[in-house]
C-alpha positions in Angstrom: -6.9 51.1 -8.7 -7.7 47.5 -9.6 -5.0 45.1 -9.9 -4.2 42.8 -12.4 -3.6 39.2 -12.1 -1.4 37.8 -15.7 -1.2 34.2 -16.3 1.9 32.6 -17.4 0.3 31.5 -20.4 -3.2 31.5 -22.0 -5.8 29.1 -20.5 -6.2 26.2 -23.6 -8.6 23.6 -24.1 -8.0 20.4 -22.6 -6.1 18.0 -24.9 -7.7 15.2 -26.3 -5.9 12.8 -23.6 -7.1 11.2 -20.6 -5.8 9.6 -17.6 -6.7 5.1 -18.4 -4.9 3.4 -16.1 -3.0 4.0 -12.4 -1.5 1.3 -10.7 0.9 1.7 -7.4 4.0 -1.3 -6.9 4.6 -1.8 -3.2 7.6 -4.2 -1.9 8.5 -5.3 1.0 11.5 -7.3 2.4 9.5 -10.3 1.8 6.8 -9.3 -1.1 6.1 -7.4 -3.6 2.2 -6.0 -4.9 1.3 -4.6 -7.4 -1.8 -3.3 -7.9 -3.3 -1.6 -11.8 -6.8 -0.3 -12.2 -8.7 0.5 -15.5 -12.0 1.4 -16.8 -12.5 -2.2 -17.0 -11.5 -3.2 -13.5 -8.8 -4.1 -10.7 -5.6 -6.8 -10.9 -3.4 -7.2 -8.4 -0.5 -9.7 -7.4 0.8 -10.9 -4.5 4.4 -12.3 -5.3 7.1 -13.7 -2.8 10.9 -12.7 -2.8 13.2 -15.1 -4.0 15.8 -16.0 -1.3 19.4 -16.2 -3.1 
């Protein structure tokens, strides 16, 4: 007897939506970067905490 495998719910077509951007945000005690990527390209900053 073959078994049967049921999805949760129908497969659909992909919507219209795509991933653009992803960027990550890494700080440190002393720094913080922040790093965004595109299509187009890379940014990143380099930025120092401000001692209060």
């Amino acid at each position: 007897m073959a078994e049967t495998v049921r999805q949760a719910r129908p497969e659909r077509a992909a919507p219209g939506r795509r991933i653009v951007a992803a960027g990550i945000i890494h700080r440190t005690p002393d720094r913080t970067i922040t790093v965004r990527v595109t299509a187009a390209g890379a940014t990143g900053v380099i930025t120092k905490q401000v001692t209060r």
